[in-house]
Phi, psi and omega in degrees: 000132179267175183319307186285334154342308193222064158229162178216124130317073199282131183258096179198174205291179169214112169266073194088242180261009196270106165216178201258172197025064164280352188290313177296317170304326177276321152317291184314313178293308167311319184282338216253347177295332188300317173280343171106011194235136183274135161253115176232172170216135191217142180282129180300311191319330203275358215273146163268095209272336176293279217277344189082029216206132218198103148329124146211190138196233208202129175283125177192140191056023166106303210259170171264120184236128184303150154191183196230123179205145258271156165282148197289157163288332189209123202268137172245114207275116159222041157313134200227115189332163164142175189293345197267017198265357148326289199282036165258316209319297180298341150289357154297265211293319209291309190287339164301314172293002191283109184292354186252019136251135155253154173246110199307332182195141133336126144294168165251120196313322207167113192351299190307317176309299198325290182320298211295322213275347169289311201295344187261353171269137190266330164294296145305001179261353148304358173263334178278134168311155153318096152232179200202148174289133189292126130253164182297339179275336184255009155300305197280350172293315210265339169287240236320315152333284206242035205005039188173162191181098172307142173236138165216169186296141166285352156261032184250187172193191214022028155122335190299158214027012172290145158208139175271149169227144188240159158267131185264169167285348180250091225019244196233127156275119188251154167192176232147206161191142186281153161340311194259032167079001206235131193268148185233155166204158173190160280170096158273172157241025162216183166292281134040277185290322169288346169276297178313334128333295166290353184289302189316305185294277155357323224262115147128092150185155172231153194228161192256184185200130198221158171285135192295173204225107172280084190247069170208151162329184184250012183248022171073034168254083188343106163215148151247194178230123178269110187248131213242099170240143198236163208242114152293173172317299216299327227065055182224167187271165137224149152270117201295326192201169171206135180211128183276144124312105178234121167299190139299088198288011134289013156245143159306340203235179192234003194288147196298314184284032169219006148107033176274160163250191208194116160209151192273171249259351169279318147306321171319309192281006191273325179284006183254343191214125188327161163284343179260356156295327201294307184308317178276009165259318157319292184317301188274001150317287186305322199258338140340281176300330181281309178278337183300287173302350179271311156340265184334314220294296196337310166290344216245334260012209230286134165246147183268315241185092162236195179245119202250067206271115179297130155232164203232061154343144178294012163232008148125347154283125264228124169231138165291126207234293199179111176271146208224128193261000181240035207279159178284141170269000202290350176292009184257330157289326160299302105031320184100010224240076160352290190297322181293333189298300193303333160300314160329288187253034091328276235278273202341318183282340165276005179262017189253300177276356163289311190312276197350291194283351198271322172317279219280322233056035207109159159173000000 
């Protein structure tokens, strides 16, 4: 096997030398130096499809140091969805097509894909809420149903642009976070003003609208459970970790980058729920975690990695909330949990290097 052989590729936006998770990325190099695989992180926009070739760069000597180096033999994708994955996305797919990269995992197009392609399993589509793509008529079928409701971005993450809307006796109360993260509530009294409201918040993006869901504590505190399942040496899925999300309680979402916290997940649930409840919410975690990625891969192809997220309703029922083919590990550091952190960021590279040898036949 030669040299280029046995490289990966990290793949994420880049603005110079400036991207995001280098701390993970620098992990990722290190572990990969270790198995023999040179590790970089380089932007698809920058690739050179003529010469084969790409500016990034590479952890060495303490630092990130620029070079120019061959397209990688094996891609690890952390482009991260969102409005600006437009100017990535067709240098994206050119390099999917390429026979000569392999890709550690597909991303996942978009809640909404997600959602269709879960709804063909009879087993997992009993954990998903009711949704539907947002228009203002299926906001108002879904208040007059279940009298409260969510919208959120189909490309969105940490929490942003979500808003619950409840119905009041003096019209509707909305509350949420804005574009920029920032949480807000306010009071229309008619329709009239929530659809020009929801029209302003929507607008040039599409969002799905679901019935709210009462995923919170009994002290009125927003939380879920992120369960982090991975691609092993082996090639097999495991789960590396479970970690509960606790919001704000001004906030609707539990996401960390809205100012939540992270404690793990057994205790939580022993202080909120009866114990044979505690069980059968564990129980059906777990079996989640296990049937959920094989499903996905079959419809979606080959995944490396997702972020699995859970709610837990106040009577104890388990919802598919949202999957992440790119999820963040920082609930492992919170948490305290040594092992799941160091699993983390270990799998991708031994599924890299299962990859490596699975080429080759061996080696």
């Amino acid at each position: 096997m030669t040299a280029n052989q046995r490289s990966l590729g990290i793949m994420t936006r880049c603005q110079g030398s400036h991207f995001i998770d280098k701390g993970y990325y620098k992990k990722l190099t290190l572990i990969g130096r270790k198995h023999g695989i040179r590790v970089f992180v380089f932007s698809p926009r920058r690739v050179n499809f003529s010469t084969r070739t790409v500016p990034g760069f590479e952890y060495r000597n303490g630092a990130w140091q620029a070079d120019t180096f061959p397209l990688p033999a094996f891609v690890y994708d952390r482009c991260f969805v969102g409005p600006a994955y437009r100017h990535y996305k067709p240098f994206v797919e050119k390099l999917q097509k390429d026979r000569n990269i392999t890709f550690l995992g597909h991303g996942l197009s978009g809640k909404w894909q997600v959602h269709q392609m879960l709804l063909r399993s009879e087993k997992l589509s009993r954990l998903l809420p009711p949704t539907e793509l947002f228009t203002y008529s299926a906001l108002a079928d879904t208040l007059e149903k279940y009298g409260a409701a969510v919208i959120k971005p189909m490309a969105g993450t940490h929490g942003i642009g979500v808003a619950r809307i409840r119905e009041r006796n003096a019209g509707y109360e909305i509350s949420g976070r804005t574009r920029e993260n920032q949480p807000f509530r306010r009071i229309v009294r008619e329709p009239g003003g929530l659809k020009r409201f929801v029209t302003a918040f929507t607008s040039g993006r599409k969002f799905l609208v679901q019935p709210y869901l009462e995923l919170h504590t009994p002290d009125g505190s927003p939380f879920d459970v992120r369960v982090l399942v991975q691609k092993n040496g082996q090639g097999e899925w495991e789960t590396t970790g479970k970690a509960v999300r606790i919001g704000d309680k001004r906030s609707i979402t539990s996401n960390l980058h809205g100012g939540g916290k992270a404690v793990p997940l057994s205790p939580f649930l022993a202080r909120h729920y009866k114990p044979a409840m505690q069980a059968r919410i564990e129980q059906t975690i777990d079996w989640l975690a296990g049937e959920l990625p094989r499903f996905l891969e079959q419809s979606h192809g080959r995944l490396v990695e997702l972020g699995i997220d859970v709610g837990i309703d106040t009577a104890g029922n388990v919802w598919i909330i949202e999957v992440n083919s790119r999820p963040g590990r920082t609930v492992f550091t919170m948490i305290n949990d040594p092992a799941a952190q160091l699993h983390s960021i270990t799998q991708p590279v031994r599924y890299a290097h299962y990859l490596m040898k699975e080429r080759v036949g061996g080696y």
